[in-house]
ZABA-459611 format. One record per residue: residue in three letters; z, x, y of N, C-alpha, C in turn. Coordinates in steps of 0.1 Angstrom, whole numbers, plus 2048, in hexadecimal, padded with zeros to 3 digits. Atoms other than C-alpha are relative to their C-alpha. Layout:
! ZABA-459611
Ala_Z_X_Y_Z_X_Y_Z_X_Y
...
END
This chain:
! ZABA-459611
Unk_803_7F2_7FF_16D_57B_57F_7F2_803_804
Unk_813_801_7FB_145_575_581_800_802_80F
Unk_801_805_7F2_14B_568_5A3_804_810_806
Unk_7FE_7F8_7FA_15F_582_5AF_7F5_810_802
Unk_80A_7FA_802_144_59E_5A2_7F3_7FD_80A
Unk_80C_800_7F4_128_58D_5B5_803_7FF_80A
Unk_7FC_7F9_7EF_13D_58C_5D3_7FD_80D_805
Unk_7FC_7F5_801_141_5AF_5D2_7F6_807_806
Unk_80A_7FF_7FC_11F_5BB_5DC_7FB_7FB_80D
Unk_806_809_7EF_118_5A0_5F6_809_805_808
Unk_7F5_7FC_7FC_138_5AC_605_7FF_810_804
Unk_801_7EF_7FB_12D_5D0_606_7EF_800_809
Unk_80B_7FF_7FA_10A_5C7_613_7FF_7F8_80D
Unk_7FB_806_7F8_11A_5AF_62C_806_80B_80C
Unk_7F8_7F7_7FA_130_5CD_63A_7F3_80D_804
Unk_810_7F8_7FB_10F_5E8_638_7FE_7F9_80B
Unk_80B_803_7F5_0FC_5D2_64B_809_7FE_80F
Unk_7F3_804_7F7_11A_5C8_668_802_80F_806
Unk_7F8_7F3_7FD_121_5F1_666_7EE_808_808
Unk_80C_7FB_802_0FA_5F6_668_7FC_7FD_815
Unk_800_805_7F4_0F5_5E1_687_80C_808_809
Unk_7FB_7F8_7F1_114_5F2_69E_7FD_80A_7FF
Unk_800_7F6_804_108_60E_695_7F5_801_80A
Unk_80C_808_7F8_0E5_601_6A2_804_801_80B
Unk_7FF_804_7F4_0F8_5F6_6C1_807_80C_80B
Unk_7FA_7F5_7FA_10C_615_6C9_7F4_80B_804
Unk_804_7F4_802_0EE_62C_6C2_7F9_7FB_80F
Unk_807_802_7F4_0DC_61A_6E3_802_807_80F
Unk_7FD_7F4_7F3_0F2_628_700_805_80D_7FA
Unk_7FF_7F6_808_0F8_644_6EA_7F6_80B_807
Unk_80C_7FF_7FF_0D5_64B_6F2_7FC_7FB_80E
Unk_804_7FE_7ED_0D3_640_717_805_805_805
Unk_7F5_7FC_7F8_0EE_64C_724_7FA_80E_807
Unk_802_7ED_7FE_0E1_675_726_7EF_7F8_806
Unk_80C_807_7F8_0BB_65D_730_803_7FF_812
Unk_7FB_805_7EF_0CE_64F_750_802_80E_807
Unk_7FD_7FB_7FD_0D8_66E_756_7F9_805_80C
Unk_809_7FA_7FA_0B6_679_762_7FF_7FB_80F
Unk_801_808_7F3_0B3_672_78A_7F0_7F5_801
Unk_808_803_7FD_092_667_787_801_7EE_7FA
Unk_7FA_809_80A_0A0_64B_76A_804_7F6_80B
Unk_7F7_806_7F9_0A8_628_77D_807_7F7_7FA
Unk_801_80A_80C_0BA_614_764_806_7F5_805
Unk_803_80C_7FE_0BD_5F2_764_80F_7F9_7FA
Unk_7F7_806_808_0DE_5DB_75A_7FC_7F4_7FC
Unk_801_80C_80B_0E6_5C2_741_7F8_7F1_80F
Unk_801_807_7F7_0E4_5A8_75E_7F3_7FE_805
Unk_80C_804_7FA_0C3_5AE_76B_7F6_7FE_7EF
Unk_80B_807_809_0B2_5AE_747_803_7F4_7FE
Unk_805_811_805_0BF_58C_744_7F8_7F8_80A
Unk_806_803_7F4_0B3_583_765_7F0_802_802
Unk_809_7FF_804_090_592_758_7FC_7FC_7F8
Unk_804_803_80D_090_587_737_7FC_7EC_800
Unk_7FD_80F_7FB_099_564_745_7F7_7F9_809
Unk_80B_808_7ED_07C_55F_765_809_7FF_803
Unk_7F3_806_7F3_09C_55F_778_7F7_80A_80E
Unk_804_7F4_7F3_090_571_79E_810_80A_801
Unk_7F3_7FC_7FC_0A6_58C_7A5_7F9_80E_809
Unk_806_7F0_7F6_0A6_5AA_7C0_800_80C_800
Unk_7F5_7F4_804_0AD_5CE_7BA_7F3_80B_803
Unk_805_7F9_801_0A0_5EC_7C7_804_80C_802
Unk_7F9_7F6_801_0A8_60E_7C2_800_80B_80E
Unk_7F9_7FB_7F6_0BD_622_7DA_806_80F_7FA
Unk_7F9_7F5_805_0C2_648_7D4_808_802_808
Unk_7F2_7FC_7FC_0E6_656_7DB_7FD_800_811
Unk_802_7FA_7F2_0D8_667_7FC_7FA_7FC_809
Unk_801_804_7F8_0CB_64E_809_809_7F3_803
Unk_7F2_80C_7FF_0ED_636_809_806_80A_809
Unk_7F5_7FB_7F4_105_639_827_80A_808_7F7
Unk_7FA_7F8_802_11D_64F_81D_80D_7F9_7FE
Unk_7F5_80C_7FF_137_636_82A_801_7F4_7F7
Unk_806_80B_80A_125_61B_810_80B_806_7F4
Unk_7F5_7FB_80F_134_636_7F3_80E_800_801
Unk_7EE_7FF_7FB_156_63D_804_803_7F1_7FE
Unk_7F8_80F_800_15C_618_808_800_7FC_7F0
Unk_802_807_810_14E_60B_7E3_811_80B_7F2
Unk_7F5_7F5_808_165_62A_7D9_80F_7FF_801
Unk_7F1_804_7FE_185_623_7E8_805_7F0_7FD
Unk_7FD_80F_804_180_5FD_7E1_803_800_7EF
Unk_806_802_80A_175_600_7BF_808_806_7F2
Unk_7FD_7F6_80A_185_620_7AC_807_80C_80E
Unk_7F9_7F2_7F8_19A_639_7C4_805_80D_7F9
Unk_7FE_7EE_80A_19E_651_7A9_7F3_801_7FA
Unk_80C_802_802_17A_64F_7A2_7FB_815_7FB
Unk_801_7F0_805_178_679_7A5_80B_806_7FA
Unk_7F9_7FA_804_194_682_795_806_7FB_7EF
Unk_804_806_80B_192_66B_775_7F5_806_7F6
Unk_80C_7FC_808_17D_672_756_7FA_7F0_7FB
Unk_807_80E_806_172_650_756_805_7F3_7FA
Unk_7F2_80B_803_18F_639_74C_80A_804_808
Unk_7F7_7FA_7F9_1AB_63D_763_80C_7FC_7F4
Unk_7F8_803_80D_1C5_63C_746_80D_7F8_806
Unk_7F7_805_7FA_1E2_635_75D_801_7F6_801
Unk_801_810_7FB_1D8_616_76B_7FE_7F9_7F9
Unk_805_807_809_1C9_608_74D_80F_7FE_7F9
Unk_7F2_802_805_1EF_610_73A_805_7F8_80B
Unk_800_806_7F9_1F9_5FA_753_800_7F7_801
Unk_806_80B_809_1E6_5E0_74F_800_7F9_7F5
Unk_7F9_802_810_1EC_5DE_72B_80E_7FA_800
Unk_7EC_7FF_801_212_5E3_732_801_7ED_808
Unk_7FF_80C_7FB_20E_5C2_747_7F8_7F2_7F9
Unk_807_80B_80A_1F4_5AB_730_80B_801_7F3
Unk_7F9_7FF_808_20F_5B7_713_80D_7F8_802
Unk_7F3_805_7FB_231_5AD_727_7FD_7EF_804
Unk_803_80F_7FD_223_590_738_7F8_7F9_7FE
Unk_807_806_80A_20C_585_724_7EE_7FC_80A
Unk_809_801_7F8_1F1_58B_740_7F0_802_7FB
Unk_80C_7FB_80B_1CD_58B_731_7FA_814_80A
Unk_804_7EF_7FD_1BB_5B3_738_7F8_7FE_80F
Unk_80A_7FB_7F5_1AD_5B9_75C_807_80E_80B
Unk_7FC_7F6_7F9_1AF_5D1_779_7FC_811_7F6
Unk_802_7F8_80A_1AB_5F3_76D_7F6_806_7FF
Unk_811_7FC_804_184_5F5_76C_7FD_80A_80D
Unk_808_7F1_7F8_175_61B_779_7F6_7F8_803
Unk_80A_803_7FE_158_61C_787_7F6_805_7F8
Unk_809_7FC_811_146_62D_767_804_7F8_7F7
Unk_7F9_809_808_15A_610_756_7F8_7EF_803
Unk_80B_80D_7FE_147_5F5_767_7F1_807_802
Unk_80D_7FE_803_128_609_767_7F9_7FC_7ED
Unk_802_803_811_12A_60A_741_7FC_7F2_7FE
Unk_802_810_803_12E_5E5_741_7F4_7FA_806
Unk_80B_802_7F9_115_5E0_759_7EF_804_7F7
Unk_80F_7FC_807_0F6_5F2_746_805_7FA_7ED
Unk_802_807_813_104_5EA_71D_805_7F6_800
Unk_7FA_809_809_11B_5D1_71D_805_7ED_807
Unk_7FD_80B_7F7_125_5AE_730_807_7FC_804
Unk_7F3_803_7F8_138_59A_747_808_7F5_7F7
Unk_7F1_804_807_156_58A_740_80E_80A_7FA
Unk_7F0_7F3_800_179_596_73B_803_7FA_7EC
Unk_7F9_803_80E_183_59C_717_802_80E_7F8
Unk_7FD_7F5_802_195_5B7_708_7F7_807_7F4
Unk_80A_7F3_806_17C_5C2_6F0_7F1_802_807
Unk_805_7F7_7F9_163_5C7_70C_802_80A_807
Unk_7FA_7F5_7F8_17C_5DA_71B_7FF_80A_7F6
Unk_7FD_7F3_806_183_5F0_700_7F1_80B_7FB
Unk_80B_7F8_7FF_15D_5F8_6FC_7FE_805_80A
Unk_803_7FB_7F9_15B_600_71D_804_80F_7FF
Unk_7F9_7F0_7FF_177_61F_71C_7F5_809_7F8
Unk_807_7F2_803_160_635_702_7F2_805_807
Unk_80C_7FE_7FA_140_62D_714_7FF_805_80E
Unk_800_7FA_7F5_14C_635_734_804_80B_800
Unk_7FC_7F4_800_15C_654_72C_7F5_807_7FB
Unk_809_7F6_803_13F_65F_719_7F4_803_80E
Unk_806_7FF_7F2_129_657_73B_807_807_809
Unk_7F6_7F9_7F7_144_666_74F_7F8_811_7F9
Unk_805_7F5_804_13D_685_739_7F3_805_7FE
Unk_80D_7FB_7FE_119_688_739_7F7_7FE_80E
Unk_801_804_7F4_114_676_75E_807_80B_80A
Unk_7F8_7FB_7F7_11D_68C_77E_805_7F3_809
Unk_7FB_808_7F7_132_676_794_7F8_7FB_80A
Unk_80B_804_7EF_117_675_7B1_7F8_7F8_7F7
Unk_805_809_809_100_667_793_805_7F1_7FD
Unk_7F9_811_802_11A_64D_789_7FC_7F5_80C
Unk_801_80E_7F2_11D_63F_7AC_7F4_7FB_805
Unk_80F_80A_7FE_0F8_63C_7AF_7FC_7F9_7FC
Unk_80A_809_80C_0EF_62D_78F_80C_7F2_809
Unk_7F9_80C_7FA_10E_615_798_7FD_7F5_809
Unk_802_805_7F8_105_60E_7BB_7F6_7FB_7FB
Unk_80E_809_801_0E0_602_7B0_805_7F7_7F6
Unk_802_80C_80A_0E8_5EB_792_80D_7F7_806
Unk_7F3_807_7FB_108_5DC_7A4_7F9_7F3_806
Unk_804_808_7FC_103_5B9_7A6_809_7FC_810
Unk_7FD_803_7F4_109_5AC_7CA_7FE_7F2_805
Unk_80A_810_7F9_0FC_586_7CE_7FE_7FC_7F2
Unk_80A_808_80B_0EB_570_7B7_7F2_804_7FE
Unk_810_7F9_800_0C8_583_7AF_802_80E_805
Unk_7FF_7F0_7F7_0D7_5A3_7C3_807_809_7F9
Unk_7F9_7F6_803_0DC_5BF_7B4_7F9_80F_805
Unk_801_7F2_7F6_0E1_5E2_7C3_7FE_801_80D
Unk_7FD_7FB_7EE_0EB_5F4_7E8_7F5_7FB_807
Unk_80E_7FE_7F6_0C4_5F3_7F3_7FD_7F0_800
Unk_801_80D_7FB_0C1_5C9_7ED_809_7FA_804
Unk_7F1_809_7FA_0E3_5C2_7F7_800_804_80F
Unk_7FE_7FE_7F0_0E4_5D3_817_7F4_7FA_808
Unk_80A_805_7F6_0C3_5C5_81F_7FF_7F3_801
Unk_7FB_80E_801_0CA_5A2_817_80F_7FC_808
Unk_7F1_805_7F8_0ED_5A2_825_7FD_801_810
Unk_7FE_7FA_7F6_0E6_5B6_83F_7F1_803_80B
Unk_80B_802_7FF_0C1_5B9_846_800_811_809
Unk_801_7ED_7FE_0C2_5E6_848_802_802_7F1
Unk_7FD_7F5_80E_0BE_5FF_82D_80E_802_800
Unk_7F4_7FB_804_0DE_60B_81E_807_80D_807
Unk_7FD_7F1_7FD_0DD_62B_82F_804_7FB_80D
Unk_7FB_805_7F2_0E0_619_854_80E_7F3_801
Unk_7F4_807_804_101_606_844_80C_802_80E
Unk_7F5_7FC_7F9_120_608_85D_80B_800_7FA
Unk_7F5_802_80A_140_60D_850_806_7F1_801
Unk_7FF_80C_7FC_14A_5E8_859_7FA_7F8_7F1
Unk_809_80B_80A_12D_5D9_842_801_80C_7F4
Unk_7FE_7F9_80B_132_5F6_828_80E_7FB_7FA
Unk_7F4_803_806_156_5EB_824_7FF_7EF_7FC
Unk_802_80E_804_14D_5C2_822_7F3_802_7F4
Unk_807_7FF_80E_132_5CA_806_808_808_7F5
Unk_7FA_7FC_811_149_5DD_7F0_80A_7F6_7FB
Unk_7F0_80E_802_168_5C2_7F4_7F9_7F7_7FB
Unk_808_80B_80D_14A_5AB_7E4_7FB_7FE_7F9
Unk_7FF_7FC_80C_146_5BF_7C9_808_7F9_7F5
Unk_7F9_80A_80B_161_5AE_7B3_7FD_7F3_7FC
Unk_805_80F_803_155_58D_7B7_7F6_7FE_808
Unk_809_801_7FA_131_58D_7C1_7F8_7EF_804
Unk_804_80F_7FB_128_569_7BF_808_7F6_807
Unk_7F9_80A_7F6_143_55B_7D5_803_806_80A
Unk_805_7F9_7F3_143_574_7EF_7F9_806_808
Unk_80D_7FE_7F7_12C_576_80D_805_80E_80B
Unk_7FF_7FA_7F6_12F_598_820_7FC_7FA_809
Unk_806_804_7F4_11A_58C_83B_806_7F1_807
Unk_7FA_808_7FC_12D_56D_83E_80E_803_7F7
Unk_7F3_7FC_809_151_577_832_80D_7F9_806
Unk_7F6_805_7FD_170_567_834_810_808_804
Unk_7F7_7F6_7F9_18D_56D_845_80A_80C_7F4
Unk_7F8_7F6_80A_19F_57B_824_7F5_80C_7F9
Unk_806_7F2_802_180_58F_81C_7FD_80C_80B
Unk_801_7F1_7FA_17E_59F_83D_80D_806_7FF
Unk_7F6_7FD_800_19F_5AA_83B_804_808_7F3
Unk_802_7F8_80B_19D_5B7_819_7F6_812_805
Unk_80B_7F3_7FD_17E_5CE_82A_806_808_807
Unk_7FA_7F7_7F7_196_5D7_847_808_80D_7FC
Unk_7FB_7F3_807_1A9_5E9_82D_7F6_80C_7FA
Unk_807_7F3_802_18F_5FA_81D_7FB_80D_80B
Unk_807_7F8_7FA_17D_604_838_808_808_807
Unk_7F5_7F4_801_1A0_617_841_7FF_80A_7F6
Unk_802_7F7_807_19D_626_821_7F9_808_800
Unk_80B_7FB_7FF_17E_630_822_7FF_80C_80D
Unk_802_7F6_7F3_183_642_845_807_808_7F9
Unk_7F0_7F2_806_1A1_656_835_7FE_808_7F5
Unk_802_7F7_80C_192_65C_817_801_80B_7FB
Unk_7FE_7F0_805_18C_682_816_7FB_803_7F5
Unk_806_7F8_80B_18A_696_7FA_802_7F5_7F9
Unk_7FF_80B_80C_18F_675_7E3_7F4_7FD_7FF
Unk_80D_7FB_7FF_16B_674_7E9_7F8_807_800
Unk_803_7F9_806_164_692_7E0_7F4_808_7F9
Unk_80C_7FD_80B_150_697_7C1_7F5_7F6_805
Unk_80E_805_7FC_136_67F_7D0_7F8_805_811
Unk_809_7F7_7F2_132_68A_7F8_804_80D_802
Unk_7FB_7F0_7FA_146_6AC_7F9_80B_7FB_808
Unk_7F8_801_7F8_164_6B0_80A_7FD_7FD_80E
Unk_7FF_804_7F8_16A_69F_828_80C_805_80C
END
């Protein structure tokens, strides 16, 4: 009975401290999120502080909205998230889905990820697939969704979006791939940089294979068609 007694304590100051720290960890983008908001704000993801913190080299320079091709957002948009404006930042549908398919067939959790869904992950939390970084992502991106305007999202996005090894964001990717600003993009090389978005370290826009151009041929269909699905970031089309 002693034992149990001095358990008892350690056990409650075990749980404090555990409850004390997420607490800690929530209050952080809690607290950036309505920061980022600011335009002037460029923030930085998980990825490049390790790449800082590490002496790793890495490249990244910032690219406001208005000066990206236009065709750069349409493409990353229809590749990426095609309900992007009409979402509150989880597409719920797709994600039930997903679920309904990792549950039946015993498929682990992917697909599914917004673009305020991988920004979230991108600035708080890390790579790899695992359902409890998924499930942090849904409140963080909805709360970003809700204090972020859409044109905001896709900027912060576009800049911390890794693209290479060392490359992150529109303005070192297009100039490394492509050797032009972001703003003199074509739709062509706008549609082979977003198709290499999902898997940045084994796809070379600039050198692309025949299944990734062909992946781009689609977008860059999309992308022409787009319209008002694009929207809330350029204006009707």
């Amino acid at each position: 009975m002693a034992r149990r007694r001095a358990g008892g304590p350690l056990m409650r100051r075990l749980v404090f401290a555990l409850l004390f720290v997420l607490v800690g960890l929530a209050a952080i983008p809690a607290a950036l999120v309505p920061i980022y908001a600011i335009p002037a704000v460029h923030p930085v993801s998980t990825l490049m502080l390790a790449e800082h913190f590490s002496f790793q080299p890495y490249d990244r320079e910032w690219t406001p909205i208005e000066a990206i091709a236009p065709v750069m957002v349409a493409s990353v948009m229809m590749s990426e998230d095609g309900q992007f404006c009409f979402h509150g930042g989880v597409d719920w549908a797709a994600l039930g889905t997903v679920v309904d398919q990792a549950v039946n067939e015993g498929e682990a959790g992917r697909g599914a990820s917004t673009i305020p869904m991988q920004t979230a992950k991108n600035l708080f939390l890390w790579n790899g697939r695992s359902f409890l970084r998924k499930a942090l992502e849904l409140p963080l991106a909805t709360y970003a969704d809700f204090v972020w305007t859409k044109r905001r999202t896709m900027e912060i996005y576009l800049n911390i979006a890794e693209w290479g090894d060392g490359i992150y964001g529109i303005g070192a990717a297009s100039r490394f791939y492509f050797n032009k600003p972001p703003s003199q993009l074509t739709a062509r090389q706008a549609a082979l940089l977003a198709v290499t978005l999902p898997s940045p370290l084994t796809r070379d826009p600039a050198r692309p294979s025949a299944g990734l151009r062909r992946l781009a041929s689609v977008v860059e269909a999309r992308a022409r068609a787009s319209g008002d699905y694009t929207g809330c970031v350029l204006g009707a089309r």
